[in-house]
C-alpha positions as CSV (number, residue, x, y, z in Angstrom):
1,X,-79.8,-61.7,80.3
2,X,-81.2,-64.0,77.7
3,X,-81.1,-67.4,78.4
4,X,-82.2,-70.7,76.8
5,X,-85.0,-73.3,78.0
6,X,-85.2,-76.8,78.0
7,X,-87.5,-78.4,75.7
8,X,-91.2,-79.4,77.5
9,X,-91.2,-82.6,78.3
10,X,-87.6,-83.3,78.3
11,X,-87.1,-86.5,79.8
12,X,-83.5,-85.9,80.7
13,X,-82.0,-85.9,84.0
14,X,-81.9,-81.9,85.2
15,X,-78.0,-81.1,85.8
16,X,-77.3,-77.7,87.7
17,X,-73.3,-76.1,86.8
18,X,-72.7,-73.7,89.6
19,X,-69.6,-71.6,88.4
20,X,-68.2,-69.4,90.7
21,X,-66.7,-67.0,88.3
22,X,-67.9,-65.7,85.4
23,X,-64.7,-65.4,83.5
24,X,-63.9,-67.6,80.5
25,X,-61.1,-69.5,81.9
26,X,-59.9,-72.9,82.6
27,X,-62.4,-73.9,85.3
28,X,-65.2,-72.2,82.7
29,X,-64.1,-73.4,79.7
30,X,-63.9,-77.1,81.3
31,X,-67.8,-77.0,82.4
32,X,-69.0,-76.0,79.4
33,X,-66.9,-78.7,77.4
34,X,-68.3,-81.0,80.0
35,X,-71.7,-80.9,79.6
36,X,-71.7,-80.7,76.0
37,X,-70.3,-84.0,76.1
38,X,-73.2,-85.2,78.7
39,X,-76.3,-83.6,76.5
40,X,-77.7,-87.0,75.4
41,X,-79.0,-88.0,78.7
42,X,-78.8,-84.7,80.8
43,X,-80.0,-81.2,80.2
44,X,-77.9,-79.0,81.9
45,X,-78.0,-75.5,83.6
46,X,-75.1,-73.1,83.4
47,X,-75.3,-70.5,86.5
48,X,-72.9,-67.7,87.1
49,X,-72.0,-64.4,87.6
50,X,-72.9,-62.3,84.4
51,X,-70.0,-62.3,82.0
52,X,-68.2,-63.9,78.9
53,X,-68.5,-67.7,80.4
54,X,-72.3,-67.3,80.5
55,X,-72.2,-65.7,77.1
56,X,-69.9,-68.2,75.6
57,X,-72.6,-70.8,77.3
58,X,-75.2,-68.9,75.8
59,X,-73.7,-69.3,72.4
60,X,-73.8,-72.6,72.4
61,X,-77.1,-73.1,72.9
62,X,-76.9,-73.9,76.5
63,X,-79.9,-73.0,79.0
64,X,-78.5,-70.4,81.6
65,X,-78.7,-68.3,84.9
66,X,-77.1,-65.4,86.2
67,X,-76.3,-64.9,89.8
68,X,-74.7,-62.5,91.7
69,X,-74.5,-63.4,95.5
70,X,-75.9,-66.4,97.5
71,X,-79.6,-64.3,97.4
72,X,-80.0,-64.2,93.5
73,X,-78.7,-67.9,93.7
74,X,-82.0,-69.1,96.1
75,X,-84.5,-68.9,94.1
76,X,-82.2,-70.6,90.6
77,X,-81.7,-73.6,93.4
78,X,-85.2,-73.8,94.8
79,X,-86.7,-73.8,90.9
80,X,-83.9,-76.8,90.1
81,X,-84.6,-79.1,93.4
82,X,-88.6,-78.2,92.5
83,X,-89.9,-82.2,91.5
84,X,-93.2,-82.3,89.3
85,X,-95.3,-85.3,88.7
86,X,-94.6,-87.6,86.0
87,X,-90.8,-86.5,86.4
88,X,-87.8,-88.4,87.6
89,X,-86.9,-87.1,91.2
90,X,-83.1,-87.3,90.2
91,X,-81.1,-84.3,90.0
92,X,-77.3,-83.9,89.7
93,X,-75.7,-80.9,90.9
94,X,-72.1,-79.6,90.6
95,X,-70.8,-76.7,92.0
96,X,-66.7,-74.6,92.1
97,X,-67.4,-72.8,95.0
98,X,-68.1,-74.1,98.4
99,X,-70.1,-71.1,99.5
100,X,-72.9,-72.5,96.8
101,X,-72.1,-76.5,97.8
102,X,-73.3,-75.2,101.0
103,X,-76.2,-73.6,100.1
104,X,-77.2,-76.4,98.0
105,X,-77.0,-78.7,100.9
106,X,-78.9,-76.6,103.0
107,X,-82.2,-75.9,100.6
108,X,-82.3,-79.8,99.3
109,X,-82.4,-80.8,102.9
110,X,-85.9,-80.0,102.3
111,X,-86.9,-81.2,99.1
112,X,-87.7,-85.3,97.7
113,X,-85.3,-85.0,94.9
114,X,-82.8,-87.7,94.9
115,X,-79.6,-85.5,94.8
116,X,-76.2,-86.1,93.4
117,X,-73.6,-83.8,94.7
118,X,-70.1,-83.0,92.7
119,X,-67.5,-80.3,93.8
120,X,-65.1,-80.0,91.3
121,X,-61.5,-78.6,92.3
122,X,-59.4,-76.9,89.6
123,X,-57.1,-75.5,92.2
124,X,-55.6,-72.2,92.3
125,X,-53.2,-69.5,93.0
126,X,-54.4,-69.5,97.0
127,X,-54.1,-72.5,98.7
128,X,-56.7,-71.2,101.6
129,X,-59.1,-71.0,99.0
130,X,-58.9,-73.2,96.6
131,X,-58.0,-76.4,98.5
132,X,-58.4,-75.5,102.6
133,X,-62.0,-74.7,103.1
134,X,-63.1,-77.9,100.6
135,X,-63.1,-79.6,104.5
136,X,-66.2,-77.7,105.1
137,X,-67.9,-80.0,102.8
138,X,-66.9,-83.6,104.4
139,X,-70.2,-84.4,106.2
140,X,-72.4,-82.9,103.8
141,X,-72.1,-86.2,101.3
142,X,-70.6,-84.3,99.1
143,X,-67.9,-86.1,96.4
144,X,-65.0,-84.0,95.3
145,X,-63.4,-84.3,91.7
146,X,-60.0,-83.3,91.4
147,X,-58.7,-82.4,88.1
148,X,-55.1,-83.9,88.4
149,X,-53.1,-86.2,91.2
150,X,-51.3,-82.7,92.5
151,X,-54.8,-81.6,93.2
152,X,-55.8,-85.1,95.2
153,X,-52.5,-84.8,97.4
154,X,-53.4,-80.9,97.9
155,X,-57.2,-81.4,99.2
156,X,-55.5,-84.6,101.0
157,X,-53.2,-82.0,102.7
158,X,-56.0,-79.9,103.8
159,X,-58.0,-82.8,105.6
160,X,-60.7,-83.5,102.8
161,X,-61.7,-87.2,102.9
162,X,-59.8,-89.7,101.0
163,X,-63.0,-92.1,100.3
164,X,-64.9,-88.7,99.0
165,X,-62.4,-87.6,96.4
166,X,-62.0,-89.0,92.2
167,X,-59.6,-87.8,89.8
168,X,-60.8,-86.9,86.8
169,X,-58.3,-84.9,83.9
170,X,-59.1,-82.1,82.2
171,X,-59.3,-82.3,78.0
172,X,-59.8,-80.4,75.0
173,X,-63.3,-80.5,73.2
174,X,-62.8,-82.2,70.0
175,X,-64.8,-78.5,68.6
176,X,-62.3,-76.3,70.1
177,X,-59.5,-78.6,69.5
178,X,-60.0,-79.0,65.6
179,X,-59.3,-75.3,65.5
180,X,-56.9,-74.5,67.5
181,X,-53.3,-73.0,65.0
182,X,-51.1,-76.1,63.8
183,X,-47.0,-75.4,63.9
184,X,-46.4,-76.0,60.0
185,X,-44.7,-79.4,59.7
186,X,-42.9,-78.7,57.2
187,X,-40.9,-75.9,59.0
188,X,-37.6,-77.3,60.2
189,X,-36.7,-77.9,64.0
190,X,-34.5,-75.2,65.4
191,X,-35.3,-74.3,69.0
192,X,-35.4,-70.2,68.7
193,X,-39.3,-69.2,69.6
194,X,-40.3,-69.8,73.0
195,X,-43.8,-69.3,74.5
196,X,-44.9,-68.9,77.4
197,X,-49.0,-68.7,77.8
198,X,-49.6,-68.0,81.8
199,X,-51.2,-65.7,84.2
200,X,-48.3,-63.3,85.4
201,X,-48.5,-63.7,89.0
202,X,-45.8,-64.5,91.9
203,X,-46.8,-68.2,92.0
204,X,-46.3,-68.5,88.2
205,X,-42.8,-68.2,88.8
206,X,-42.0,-66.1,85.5
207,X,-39.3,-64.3,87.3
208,X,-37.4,-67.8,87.1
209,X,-36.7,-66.8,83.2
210,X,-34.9,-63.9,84.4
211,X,-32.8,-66.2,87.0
212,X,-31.9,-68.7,84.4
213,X,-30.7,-65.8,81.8
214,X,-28.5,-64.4,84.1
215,X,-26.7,-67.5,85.4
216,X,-26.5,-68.8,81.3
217,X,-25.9,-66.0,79.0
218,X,-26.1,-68.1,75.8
219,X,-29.8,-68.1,76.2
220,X,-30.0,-64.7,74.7
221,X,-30.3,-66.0,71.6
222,X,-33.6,-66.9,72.0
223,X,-36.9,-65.1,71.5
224,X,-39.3,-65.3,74.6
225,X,-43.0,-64.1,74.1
226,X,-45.1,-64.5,77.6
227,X,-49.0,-63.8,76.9
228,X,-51.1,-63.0,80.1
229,X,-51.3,-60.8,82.9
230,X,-51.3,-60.3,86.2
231,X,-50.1,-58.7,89.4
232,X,-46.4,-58.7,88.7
233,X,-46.9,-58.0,84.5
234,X,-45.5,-54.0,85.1
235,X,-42.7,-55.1,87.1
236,X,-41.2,-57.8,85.2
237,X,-42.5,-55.9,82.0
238,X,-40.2,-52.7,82.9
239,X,-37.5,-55.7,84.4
240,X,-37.3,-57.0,80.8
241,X,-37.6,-53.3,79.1
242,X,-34.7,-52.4,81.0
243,X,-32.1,-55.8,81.3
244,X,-33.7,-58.4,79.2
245,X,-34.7,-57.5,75.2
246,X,-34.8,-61.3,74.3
247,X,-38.0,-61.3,76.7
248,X,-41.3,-60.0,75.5
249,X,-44.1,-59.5,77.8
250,X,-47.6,-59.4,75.3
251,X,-50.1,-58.7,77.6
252,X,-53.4,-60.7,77.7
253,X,-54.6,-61.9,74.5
254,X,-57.5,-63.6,73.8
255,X,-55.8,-65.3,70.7
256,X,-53.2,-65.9,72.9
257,X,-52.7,-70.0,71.7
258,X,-52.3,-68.4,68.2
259,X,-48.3,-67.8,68.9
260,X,-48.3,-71.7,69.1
261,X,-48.0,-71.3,65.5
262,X,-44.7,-69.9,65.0
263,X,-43.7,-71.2,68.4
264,X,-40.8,-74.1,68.9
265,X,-41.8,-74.7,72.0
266,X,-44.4,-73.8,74.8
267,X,-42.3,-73.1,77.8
268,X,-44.8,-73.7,81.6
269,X,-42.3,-72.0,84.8
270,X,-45.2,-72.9,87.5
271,X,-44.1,-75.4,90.0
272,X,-47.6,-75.7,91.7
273,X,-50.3,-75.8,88.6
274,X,-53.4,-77.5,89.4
275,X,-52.9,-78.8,85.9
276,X,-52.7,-76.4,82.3
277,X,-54.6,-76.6,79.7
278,X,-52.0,-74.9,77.7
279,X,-50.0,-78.0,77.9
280,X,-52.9,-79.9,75.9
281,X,-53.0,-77.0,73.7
282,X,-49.7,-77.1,72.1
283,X,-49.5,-81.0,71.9
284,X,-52.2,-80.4,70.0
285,X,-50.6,-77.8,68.0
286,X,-47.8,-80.0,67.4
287,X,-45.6,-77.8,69.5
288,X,-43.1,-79.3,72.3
289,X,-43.7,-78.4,75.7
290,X,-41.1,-77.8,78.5
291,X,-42.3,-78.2,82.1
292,X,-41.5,-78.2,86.0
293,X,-40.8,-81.7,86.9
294,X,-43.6,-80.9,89.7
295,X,-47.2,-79.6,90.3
296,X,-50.1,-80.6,87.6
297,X,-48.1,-79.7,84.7
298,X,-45.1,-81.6,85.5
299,X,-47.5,-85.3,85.8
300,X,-49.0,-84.7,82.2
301,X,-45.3,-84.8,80.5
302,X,-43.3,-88.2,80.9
303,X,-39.4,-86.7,80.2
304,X,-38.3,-87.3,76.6
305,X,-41.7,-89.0,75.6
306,X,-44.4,-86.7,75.4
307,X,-42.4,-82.8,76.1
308,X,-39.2,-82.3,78.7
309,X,-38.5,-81.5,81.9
310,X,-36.7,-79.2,84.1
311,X,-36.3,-79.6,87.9
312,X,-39.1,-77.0,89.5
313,X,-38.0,-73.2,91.0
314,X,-34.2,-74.3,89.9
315,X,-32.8,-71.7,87.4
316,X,-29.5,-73.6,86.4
317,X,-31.5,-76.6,85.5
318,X,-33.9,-74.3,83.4
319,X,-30.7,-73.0,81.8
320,X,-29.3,-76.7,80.9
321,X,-32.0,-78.4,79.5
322,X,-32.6,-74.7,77.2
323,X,-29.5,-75.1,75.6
324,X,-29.1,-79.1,75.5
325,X,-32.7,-78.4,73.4
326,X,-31.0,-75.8,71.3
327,X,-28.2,-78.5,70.4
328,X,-31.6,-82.0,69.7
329,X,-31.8,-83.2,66.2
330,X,-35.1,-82.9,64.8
331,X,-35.8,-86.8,65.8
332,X,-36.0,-85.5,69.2
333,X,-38.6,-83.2,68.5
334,X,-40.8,-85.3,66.3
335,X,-40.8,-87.9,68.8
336,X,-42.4,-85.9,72.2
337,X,-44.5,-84.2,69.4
338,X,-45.5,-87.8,68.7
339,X,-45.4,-88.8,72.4
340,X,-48.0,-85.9,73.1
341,X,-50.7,-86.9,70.2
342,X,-50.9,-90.8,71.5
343,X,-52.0,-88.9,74.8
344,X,-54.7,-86.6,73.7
345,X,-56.2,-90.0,71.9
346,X,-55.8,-92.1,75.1
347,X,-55.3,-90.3,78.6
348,X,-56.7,-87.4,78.0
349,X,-59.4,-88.3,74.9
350,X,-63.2,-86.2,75.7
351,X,-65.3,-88.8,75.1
352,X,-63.7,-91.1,77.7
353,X,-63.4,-87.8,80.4
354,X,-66.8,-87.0,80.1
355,X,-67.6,-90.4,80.5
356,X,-66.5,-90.2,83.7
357,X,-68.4,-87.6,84.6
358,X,-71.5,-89.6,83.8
359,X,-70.2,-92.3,85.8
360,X,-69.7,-90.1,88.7
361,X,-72.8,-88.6,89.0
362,X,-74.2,-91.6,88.9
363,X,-72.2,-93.0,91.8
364,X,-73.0,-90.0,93.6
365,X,-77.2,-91.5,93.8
366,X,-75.8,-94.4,95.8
């Protein structure tokens, strides 16, 4: 695999981006939006497994390594820690897995860099994973970023140090953000085309749809397009085939935000999501967003102000606030879709994310 090189003579601080994965998700998407924002004063090093993040990495002119196990990784590490003279011995290293924070903290043991030490936590579907082994890494030095509150309390939960751990949101790069599909203004408000962008997995909690149809009827006449899959997409697929024609089950698309378009609202059924990114997406599409009042999603919507809210895994309540959206004047729709744009500016505005990543690498020298 191609990859690019930093320019001789750089006099930026080296930053190594140890992704676990080499899918182009949310974790992916979220380093490479990061250290675009951080070029000015770091040159960065995208490592992963060969696939579309390191390609996507690659587009952007990004310098980058593939790995595929802790072996292939050495040598990428060794070449990073490496000081020459004339150079400044700092070096910031981030890592999503704690297989490779380890591995880090056992080669720099040996070197004279000065070392900064991030592990960021996006969370995930298994909590073993993605939030009980992070307390492998409390004497190491190593300081966590957590990519919502939810995430804090879970890595809290699973006896990571309190003092160790920062929040830090997620956002949308400004890029990515400018051309992401617009709801036409102009088209009038009339709740009938629901969205629903999410991985279709148990956790997910897609099958809650179903629930809420069957104990309220009257949401039948609505149109429900879910894009993603996962391992129960052929079951609920054949489920909704069979008993539920108002519910269609696209598939993975990599367009998929393109349905926020013609979409009245993005509908999230996950009562444990580390965060969602989707969320940001449709407030920036202009589209309202309905959400679990729990988990991630449900702290990045305040009810009636920036989206709504349903009460998490609980059908009936689904079912309500569906049909008490159906009956909103447009006012209430213009307002969250109002409500949402002051928070893409503010809370969750790049430049002042990325920021904080600055800030915490530098902390992490102390």
């Amino acid at each position: 695999m191609q990859s690019g090189q930093a320019a001789t003579g750089d006099a930026r601080m080296p930053l190594l981006y140890v992704l676990h994965s080499g899918n182009l998700y949310g974790t992916e998407r979220m380093a490479l939006a990061t250290v675009r924002h951080l070029l000015d004063d770091m040159a960065p090093t995208i490592a992963a497994p060969a696939g579309p993040a390191l390609m996507a990495a690659e587009a952007q002119g990004l310098t980058t390594r593939a790995f595929s196990g802790s072996r292939s990784l050495m040598p990428i590490i060794r070449a990073f820690l490496k000081h020459h003279r004339g150079q400044d011995s700092r070096r910031a290293f981030v890592a999503t897995g704690v297989s490779h924070s380890l591995l880090f903290w056992a080669l720099s043991r040996f070197s004279f860099a000065r070392r900064a030490h991030l592990h960021l936590v996006h969370g995930g579907t298994d909590e073993r994973l993605s939030y009980g082994r992070k307390r492998l890494l409390n004497r190491l030095g190593v300081r966590f970023i957590a990519v919502s509150e939810y995430v804090r309390e879970r890595l809290l939960a699973h006896g990571v140090r309190a003092d160790r751990i920062e929040v830090i949101e997620n956002f949308l790069d400004q890029d990515y953000a400018a051309a992401l599909p617009r709801r036409d203004p102009d088209r009038p408000w009339a709740l009938r085309r629901i969205c629903i962008i999410s991985r279709v997995d148990p956790i997910k909690r897609i099958d809650l749809l179903f629930d809420a149809i069957d104990a309220e009827p009257a949401l039948e006449q609505f149109q429900f397009r879910i894009f993603g899959e996962g391992w129960d997409f052929e079951r609920l697929r054949e489920r909704a085939r069979c008993d539920y024609p108002m519910v269609e089950f696209a598939g993975f698309q990599p367009n998929a935000v393109d349905c926020l378009r013609e979409s009245d609202l993005l509908l999230h059924l996950c009562p444990v999501e580390p965060f969602g990114l989707a969320i940001l997406e449709a407030m920036t599409a202009g589209v309202p967003v309905l959400v679990p009042d729990s988990g991630g999603a449900g702290s990045l919507v305040r009810d009636g102000e920036s989206g709504f809210r349903f009460r998490a895994d609980d059908a009936g309540s689904l079912a309500r606030v569906l049909l008490e959206l159906s009956r909103a004047v447009p006012a209430t729709f213009e307002s969250v879709v109002c409500g949402g744009r002051t928070l893409l500016s503010t809370r969750f505005d790049p430049a002042a994310r990325a920021a904080d990543y600055r800030a915490a690498i530098m902390r992490a020298f102390a």
